[in-house]
C-alpha positions as CSV (number, residue, x, y, z in Angstrom):
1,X,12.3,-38.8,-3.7
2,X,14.9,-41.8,-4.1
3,X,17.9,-40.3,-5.9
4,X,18.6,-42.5,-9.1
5,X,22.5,-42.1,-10.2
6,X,23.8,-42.7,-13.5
7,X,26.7,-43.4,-13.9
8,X,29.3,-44.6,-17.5
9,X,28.2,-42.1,-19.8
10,X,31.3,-40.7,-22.1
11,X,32.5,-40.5,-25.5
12,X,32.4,-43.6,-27.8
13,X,33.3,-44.2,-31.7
14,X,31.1,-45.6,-34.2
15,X,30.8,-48.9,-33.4
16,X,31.3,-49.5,-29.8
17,X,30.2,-50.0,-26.3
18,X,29.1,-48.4,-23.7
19,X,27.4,-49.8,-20.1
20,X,25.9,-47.6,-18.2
21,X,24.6,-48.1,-14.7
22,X,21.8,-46.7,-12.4
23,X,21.8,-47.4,-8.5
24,X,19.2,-46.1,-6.4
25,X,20.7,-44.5,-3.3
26,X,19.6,-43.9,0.8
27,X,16.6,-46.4,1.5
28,X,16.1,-49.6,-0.1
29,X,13.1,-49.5,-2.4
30,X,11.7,-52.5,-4.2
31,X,11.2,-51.0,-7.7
32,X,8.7,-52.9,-9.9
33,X,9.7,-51.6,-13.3
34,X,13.4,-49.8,-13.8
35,X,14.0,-48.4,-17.3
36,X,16.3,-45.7,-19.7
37,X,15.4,-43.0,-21.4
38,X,17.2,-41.1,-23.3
39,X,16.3,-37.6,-24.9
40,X,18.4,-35.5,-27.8
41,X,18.6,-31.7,-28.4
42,X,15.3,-30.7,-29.6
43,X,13.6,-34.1,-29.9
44,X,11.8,-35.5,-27.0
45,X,12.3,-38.4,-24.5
46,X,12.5,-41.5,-26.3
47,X,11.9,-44.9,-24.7
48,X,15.3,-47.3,-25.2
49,X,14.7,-50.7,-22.5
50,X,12.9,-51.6,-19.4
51,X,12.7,-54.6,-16.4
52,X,10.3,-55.7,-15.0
53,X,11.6,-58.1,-11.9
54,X,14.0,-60.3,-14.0
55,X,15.4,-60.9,-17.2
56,X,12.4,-62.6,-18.5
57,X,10.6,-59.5,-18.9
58,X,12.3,-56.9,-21.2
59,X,11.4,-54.5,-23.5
60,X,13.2,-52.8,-25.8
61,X,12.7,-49.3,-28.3
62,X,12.7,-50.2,-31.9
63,X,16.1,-48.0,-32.1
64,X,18.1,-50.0,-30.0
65,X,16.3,-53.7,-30.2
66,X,19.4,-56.1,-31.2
67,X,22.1,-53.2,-29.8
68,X,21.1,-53.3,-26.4
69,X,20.5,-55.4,-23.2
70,X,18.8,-54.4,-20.0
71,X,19.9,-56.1,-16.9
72,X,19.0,-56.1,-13.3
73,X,20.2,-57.1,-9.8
74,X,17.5,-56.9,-7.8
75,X,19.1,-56.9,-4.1
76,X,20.8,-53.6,-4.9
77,X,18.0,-52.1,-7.0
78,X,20.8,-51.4,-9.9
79,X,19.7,-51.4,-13.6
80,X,22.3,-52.1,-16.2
81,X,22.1,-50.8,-20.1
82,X,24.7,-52.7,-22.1
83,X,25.4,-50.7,-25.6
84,X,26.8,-52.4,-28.7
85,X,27.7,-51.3,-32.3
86,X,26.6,-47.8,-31.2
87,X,25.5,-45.5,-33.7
88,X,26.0,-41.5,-34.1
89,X,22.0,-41.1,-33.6
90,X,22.2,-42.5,-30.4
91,X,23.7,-39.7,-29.3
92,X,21.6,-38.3,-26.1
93,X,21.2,-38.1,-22.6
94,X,20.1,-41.0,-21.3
95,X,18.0,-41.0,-18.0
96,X,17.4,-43.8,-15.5
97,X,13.9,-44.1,-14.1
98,X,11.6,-46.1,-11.7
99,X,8.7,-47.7,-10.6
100,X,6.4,-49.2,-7.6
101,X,3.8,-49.9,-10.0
102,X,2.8,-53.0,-11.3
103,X,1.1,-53.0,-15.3
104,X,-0.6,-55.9,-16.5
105,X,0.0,-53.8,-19.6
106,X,3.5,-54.4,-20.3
107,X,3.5,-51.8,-23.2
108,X,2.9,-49.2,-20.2
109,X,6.6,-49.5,-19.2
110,X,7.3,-47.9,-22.5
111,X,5.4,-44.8,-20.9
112,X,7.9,-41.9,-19.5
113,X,4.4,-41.0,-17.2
114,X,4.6,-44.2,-15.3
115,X,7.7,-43.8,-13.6
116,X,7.9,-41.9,-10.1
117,X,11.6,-41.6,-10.0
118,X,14.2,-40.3,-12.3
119,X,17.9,-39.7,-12.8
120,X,19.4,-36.5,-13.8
121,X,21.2,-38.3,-16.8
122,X,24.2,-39.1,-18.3
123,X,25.4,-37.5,-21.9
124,X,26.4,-40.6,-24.4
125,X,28.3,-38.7,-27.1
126,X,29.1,-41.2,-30.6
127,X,31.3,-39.9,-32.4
128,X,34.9,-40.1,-34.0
């Protein structure tokens, strides 16, 4: 396994930003797909952005399209999640996760199945 760290969770008001960053540490993988999660008390995982290689593929949950931007720099295998005009329902812990696979299928990177390696998330809290 190649331990995926989160890092910038925290507390935010209504109406903010948050970044938060995943780095993939030890060996040097070259992830196809990198994507975030996130997953609230008593609901399951919900699908919020993914990367494929660069910028020009994205994809983005219905939740968050508009809020959020997924960036990528590939030589150090990070994954950035840039969060504006946050909402209380966004609320969660989000996860980082990651793939070798390549999907012709670009809806499959919505898929939490897909993805062979994980974080062990970060708690976003909104509220004032």
């Amino acid at each position: 396994q190649v331990p995926l760290v989160e890092s910038g969770g925290g507390l935010v008001q209504p109406g903010g930003s948050l970044r938060l960053s995943c780095a993939a540490s030890g060996r040097t993988f070259n992830f196809v797909g990198m994507g975030w999660f996130r997953q609230a008390p008593g609901k399951e995982r919900e699908f919020v952005a993914a990367i494929r290689g660069t910028a020009s593929s994205t994809w983005y949950g219905d939740s968050v399209k508009g809020r959020c931007t997924i960036s990528r720099d590939t030589t150090k295998n990070t994954v950035l999640l840039q969060m504006d005009s946050m909402k209380p329902e966004d609320t969660a812990v989000y996860y980082c996760a990651a793939t070798n696979t390549y999907y012709t299928n670009t809806d499959t990177y919505r898929l939490p199945r897909i993805y062979n390696y994980w974080g062990q998330g970060t708690q976003v809290t909104v509220s004032s």
